[in-house]
Biopython code that builds the backbone (N, CA, C, O; Angstrom):
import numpy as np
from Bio.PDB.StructureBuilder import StructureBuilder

atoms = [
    (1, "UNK", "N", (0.805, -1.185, 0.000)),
    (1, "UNK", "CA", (0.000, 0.000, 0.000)),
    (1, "UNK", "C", (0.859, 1.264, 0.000)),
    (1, "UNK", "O", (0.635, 2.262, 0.685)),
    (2, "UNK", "N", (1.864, 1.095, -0.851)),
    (2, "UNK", "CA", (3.370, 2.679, -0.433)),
    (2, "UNK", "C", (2.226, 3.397, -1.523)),
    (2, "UNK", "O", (1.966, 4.596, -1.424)),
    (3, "UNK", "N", (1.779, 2.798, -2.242)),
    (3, "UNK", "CA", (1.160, 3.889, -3.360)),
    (3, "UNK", "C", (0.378, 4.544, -2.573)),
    (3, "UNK", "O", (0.630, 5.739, -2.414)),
    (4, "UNK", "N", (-0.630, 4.023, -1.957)),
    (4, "UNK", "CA", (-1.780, 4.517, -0.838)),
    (4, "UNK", "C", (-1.084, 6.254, -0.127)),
    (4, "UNK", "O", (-1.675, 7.332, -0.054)),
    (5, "UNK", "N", (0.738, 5.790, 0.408)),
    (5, "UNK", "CA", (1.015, 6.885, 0.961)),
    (5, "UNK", "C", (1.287, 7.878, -0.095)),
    (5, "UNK", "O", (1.251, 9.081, 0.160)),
    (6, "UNK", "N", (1.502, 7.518, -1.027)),
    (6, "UNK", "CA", (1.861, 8.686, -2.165)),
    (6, "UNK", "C", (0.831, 9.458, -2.170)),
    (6, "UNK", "O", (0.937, 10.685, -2.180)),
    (7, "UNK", "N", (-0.426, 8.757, -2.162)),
    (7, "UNK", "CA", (-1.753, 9.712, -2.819)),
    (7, "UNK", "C", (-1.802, 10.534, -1.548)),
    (7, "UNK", "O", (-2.298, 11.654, -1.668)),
    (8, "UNK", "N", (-1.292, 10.101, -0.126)),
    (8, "UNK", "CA", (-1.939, 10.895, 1.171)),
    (8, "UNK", "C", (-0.241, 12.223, 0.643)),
    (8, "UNK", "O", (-0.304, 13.439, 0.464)),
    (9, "UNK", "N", (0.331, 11.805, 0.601)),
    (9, "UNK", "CA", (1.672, 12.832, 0.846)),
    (9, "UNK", "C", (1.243, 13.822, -0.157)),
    (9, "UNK", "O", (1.387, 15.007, 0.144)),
    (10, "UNK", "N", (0.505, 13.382, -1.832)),
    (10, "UNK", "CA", (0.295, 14.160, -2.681)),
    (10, "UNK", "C", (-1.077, 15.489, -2.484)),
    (10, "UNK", "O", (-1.339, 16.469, -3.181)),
    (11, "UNK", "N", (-1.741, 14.925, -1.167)),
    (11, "UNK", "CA", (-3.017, 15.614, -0.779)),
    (11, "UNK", "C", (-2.220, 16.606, 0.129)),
    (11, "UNK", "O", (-2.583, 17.780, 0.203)),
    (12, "UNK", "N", (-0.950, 16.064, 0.938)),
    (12, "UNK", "CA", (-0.608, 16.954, 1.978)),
    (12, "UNK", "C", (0.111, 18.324, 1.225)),
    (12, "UNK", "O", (-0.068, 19.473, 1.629)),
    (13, "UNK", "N", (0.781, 18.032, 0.297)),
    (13, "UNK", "CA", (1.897, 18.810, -0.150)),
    (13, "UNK", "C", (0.650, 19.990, -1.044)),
    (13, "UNK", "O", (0.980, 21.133, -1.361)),
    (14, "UNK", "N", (-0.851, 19.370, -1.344)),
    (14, "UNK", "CA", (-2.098, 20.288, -2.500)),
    (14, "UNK", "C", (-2.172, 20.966, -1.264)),
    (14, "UNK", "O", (-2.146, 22.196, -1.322)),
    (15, "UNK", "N", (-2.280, 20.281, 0.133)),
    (15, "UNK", "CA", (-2.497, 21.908, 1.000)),
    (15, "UNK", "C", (-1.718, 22.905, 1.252)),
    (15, "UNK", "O", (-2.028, 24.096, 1.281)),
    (16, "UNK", "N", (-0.214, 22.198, 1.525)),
    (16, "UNK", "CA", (0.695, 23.122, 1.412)),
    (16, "UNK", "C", (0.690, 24.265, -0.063)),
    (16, "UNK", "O", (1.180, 25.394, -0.045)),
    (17, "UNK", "N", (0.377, 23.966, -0.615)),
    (17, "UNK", "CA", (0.762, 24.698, -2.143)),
    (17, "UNK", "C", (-0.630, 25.674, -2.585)),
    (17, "UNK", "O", (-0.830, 26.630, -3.334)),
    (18, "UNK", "N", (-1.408, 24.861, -1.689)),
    (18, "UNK", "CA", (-3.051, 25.266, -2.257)),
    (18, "UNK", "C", (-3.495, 25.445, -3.307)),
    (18, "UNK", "O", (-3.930, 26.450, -3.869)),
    (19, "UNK", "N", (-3.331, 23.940, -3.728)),
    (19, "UNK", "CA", (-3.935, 23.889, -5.096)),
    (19, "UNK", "C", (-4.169, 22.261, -5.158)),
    (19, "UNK", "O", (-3.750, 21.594, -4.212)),
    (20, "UNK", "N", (-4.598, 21.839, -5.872)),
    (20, "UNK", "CA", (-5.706, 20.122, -5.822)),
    (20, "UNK", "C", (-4.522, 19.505, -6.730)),
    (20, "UNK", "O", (-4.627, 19.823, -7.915)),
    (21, "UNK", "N", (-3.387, 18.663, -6.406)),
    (21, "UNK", "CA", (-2.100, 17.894, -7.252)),
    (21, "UNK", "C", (-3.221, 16.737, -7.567)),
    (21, "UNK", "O", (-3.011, 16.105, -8.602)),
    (22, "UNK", "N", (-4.194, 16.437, -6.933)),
    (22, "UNK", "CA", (-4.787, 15.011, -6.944)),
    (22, "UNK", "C", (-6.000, 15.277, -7.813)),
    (22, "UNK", "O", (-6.960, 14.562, -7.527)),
    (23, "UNK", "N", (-6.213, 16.260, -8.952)),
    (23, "UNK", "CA", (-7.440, 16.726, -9.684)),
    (23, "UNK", "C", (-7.101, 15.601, -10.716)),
    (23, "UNK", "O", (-7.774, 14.580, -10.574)),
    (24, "UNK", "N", (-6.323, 15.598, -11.576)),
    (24, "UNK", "CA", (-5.985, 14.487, -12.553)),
    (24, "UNK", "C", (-5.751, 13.043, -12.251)),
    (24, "UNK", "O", (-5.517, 12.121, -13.032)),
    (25, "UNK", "N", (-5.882, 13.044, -10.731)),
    (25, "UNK", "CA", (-5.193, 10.990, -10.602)),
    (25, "UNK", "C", (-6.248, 10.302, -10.950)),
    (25, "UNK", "O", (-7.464, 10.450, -10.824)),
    (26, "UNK", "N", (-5.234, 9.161, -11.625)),
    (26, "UNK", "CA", (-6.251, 8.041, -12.533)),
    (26, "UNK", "C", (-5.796, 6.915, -12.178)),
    (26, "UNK", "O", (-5.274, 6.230, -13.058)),
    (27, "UNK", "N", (-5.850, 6.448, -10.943)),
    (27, "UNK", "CA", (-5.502, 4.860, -10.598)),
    (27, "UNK", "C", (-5.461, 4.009, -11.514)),
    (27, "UNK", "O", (-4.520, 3.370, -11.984)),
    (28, "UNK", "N", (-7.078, 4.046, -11.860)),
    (28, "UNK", "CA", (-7.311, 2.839, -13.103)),
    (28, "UNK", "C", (-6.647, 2.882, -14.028)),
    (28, "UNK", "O", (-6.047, 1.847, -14.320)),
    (29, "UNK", "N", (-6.477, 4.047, -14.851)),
    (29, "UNK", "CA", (-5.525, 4.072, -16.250)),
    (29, "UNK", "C", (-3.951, 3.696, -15.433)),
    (29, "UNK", "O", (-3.072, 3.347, -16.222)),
    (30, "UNK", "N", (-3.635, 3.732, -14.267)),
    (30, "UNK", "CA", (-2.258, 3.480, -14.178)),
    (30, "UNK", "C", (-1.857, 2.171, -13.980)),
    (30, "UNK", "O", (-0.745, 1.721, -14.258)),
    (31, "UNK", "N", (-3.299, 1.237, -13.222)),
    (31, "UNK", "CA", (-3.421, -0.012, -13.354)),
    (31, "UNK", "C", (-3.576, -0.677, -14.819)),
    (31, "UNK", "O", (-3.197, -1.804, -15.138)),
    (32, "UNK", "N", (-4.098, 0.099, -15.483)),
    (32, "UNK", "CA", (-4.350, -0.762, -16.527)),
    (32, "UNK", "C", (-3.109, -0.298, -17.597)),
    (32, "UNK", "O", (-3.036, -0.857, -18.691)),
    (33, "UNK", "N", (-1.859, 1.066, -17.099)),
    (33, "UNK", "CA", (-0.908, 0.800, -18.095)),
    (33, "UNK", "C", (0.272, -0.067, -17.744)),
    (33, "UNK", "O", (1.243, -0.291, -18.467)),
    (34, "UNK", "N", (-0.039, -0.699, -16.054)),
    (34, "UNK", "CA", (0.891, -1.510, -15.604)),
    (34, "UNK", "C", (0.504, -2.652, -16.031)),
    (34, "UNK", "O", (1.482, -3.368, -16.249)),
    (35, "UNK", "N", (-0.577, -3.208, -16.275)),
    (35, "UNK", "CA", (-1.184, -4.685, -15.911)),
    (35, "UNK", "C", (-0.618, -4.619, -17.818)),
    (35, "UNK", "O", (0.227, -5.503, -17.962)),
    (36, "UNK", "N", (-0.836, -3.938, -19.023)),
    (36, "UNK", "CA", (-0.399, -3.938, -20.095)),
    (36, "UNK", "C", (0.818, -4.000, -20.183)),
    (36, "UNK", "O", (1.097, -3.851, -21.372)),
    (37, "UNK", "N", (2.105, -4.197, -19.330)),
    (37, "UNK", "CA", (3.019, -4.115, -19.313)),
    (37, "UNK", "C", (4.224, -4.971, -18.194)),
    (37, "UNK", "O", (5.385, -4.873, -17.794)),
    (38, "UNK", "N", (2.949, -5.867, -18.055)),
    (38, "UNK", "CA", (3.217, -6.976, -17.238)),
    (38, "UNK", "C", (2.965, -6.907, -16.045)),
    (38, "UNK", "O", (3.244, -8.077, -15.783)),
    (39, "UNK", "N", (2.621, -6.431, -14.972)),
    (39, "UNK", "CA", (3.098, -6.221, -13.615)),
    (39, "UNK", "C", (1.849, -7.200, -13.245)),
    (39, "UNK", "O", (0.845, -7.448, -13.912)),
    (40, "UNK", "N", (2.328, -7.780, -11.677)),
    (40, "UNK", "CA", (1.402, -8.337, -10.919)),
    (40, "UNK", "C", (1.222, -7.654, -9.922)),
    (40, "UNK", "O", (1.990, -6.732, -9.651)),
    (41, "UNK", "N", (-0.113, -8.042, -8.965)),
    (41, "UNK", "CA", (-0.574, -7.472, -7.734)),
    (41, "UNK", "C", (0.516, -8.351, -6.681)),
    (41, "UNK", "O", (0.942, -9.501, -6.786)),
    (42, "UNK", "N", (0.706, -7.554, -5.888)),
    (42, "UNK", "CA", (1.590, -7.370, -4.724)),
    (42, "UNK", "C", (1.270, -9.110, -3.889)),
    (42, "UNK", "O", (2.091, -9.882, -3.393)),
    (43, "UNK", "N", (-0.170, -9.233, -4.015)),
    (43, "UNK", "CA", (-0.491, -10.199, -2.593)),
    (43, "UNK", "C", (-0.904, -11.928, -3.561)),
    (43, "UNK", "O", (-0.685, -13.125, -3.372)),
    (44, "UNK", "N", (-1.688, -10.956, -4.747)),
    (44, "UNK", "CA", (-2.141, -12.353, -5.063)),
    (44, "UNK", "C", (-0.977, -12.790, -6.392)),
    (44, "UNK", "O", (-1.100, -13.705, -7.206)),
    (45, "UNK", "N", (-0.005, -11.926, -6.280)),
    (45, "UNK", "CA", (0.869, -12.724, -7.766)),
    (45, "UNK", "C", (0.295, -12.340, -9.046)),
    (45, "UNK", "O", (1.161, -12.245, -9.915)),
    (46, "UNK", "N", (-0.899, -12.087, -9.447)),
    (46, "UNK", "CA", (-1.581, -12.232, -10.688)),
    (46, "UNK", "C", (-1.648, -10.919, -11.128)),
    (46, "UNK", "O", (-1.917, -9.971, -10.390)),
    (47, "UNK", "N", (-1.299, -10.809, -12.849)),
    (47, "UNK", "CA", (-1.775, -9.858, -13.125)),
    (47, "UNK", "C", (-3.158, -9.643, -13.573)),
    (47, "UNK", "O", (-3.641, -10.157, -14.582)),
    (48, "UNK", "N", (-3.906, -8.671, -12.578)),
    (48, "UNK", "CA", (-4.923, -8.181, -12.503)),
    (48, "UNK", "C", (-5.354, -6.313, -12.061)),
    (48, "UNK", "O", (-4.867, -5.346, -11.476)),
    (49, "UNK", "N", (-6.059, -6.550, -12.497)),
    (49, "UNK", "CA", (-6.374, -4.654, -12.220)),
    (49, "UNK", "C", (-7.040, -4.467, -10.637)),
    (49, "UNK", "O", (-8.177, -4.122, -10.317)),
    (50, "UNK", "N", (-5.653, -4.904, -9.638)),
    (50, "UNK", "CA", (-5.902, -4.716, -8.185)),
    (50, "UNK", "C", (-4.453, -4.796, -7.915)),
    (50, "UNK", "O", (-3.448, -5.331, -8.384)),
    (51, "UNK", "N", (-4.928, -3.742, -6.598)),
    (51, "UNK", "CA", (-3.476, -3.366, -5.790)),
    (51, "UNK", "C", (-3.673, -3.811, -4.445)),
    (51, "UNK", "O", (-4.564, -3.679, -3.606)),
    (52, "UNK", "N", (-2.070, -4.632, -4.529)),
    (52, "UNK", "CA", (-2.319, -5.633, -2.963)),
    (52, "UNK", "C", (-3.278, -6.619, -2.659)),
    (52, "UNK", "O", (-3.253, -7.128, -1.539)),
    (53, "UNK", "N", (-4.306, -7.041, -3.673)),
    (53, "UNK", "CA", (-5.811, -8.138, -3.313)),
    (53, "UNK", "C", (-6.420, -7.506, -3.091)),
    (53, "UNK", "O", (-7.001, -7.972, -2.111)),
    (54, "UNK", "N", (-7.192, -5.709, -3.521)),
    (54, "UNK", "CA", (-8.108, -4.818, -3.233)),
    (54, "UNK", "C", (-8.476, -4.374, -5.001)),
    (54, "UNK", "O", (-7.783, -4.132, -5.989)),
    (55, "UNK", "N", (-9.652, -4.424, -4.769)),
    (55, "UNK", "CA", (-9.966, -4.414, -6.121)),
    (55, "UNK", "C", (-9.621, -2.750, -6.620)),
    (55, "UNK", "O", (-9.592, -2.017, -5.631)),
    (56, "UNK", "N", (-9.352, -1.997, -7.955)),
    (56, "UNK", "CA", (-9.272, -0.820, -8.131)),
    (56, "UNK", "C", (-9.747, 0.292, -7.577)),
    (56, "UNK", "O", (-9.207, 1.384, -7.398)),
    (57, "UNK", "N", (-11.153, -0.220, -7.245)),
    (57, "UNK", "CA", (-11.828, 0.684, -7.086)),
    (57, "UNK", "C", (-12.087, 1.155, -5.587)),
    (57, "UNK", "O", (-12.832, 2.073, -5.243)),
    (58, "UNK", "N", (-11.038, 0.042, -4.475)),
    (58, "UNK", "CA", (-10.799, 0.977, -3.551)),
    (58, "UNK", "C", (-9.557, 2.315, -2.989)),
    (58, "UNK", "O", (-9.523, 3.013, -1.976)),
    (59, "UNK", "N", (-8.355, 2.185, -4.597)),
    (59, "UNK", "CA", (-7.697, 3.347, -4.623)),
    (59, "UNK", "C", (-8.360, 3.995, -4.875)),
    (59, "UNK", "O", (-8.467, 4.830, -3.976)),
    (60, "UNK", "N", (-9.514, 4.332, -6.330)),
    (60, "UNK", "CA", (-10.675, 5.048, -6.423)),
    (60, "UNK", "C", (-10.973, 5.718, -5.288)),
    (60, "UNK", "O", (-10.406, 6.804, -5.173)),
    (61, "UNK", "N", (-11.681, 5.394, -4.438)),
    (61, "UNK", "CA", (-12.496, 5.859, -2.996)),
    (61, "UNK", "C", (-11.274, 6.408, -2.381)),
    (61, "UNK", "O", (-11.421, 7.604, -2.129)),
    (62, "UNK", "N", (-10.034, 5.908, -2.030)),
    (62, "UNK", "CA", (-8.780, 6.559, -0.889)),
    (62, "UNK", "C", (-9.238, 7.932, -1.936)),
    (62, "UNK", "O", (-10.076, 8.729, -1.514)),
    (63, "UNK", "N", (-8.792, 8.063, -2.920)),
    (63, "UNK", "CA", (-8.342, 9.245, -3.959)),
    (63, "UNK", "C", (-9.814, 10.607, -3.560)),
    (63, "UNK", "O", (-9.667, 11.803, -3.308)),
    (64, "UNK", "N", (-10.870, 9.948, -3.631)),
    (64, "UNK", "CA", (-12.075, 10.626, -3.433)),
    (64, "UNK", "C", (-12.358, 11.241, -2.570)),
    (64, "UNK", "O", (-12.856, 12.366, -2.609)),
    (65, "UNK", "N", (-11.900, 10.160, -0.976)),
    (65, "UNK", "CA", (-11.755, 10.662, 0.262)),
    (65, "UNK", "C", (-10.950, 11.778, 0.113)),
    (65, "UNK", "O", (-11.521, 12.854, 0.294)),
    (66, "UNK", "N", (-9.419, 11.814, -0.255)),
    (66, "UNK", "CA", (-9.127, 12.529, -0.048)),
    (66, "UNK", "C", (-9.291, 13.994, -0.533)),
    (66, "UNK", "O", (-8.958, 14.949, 0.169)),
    (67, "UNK", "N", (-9.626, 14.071, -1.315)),
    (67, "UNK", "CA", (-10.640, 14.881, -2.365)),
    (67, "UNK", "C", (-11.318, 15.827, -1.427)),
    (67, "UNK", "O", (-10.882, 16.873, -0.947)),
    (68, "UNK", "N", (-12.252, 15.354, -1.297)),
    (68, "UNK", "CA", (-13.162, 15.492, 0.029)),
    (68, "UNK", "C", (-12.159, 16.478, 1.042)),
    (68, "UNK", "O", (-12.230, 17.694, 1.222)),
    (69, "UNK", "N", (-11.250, 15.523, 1.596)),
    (69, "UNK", "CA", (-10.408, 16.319, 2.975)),
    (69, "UNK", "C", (-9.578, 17.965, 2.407)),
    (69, "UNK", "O", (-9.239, 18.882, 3.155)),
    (70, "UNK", "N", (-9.417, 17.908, 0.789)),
    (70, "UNK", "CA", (-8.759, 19.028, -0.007)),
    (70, "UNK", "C", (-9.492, 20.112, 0.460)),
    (70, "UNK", "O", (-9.010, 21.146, 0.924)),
    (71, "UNK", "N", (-11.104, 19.753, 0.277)),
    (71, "UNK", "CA", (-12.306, 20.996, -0.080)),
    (71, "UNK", "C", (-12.160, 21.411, 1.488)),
    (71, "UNK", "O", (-11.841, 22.532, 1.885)),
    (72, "UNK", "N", (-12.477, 20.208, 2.348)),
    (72, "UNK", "CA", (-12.585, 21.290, 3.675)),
    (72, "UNK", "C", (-11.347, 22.089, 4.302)),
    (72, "UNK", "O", (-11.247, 23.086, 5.017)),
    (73, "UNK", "N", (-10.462, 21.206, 3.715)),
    (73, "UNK", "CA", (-9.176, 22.590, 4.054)),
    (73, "UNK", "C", (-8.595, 23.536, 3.676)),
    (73, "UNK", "O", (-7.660, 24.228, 4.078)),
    (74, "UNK", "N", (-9.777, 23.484, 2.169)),
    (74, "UNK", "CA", (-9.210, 24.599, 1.673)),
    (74, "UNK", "C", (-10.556, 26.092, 2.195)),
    (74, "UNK", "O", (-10.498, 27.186, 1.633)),
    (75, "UNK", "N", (-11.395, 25.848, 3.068)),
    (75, "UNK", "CA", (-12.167, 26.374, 3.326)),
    (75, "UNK", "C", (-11.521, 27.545, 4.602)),
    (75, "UNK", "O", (-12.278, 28.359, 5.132)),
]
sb = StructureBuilder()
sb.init_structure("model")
sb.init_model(0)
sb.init_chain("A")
sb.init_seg("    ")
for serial, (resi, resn, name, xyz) in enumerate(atoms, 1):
    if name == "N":
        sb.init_residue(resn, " ", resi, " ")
    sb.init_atom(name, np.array(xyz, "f"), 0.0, 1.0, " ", f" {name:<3s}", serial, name[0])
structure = sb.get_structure()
């Protein structure tokens, strides 16, 4: 889950800067230009469009959440 901390460090550094670094992240397209290029998931070995045995779409939601935490601090 180091990616997981990237997306939190990339939310910390949009407050520092005050501005949204996390407006363009695309998990899925990055899963799906790794999984095109061989890579496997971390837990189950397989290449599949999941990170660590979590399906995509819960980097999706981390990314959203944090989204979310951008707006109220930027208030």
């Amino acid at each position: 889950m180091s990616n997981w901390a990237a997306w939190g460090i990339i939310a910390m550094v949009s407050v520092l800067q005050g501005r949204n670094l996390l407006a363009d992240a695309a998990p899925l397209a990055i899963l799906q230009f790794l999984s095109a290029h061989g890579s496997v998931d971390g837990v189950t070995r397989l290449n599949t469009l999941t990170e660590d045995g979590l399906a995509h779409t819960e980097g999706e939601q981390l990314i959203s959440d944090l989204q979310k935490l951008l707006k109220i601090c930027q208030k």
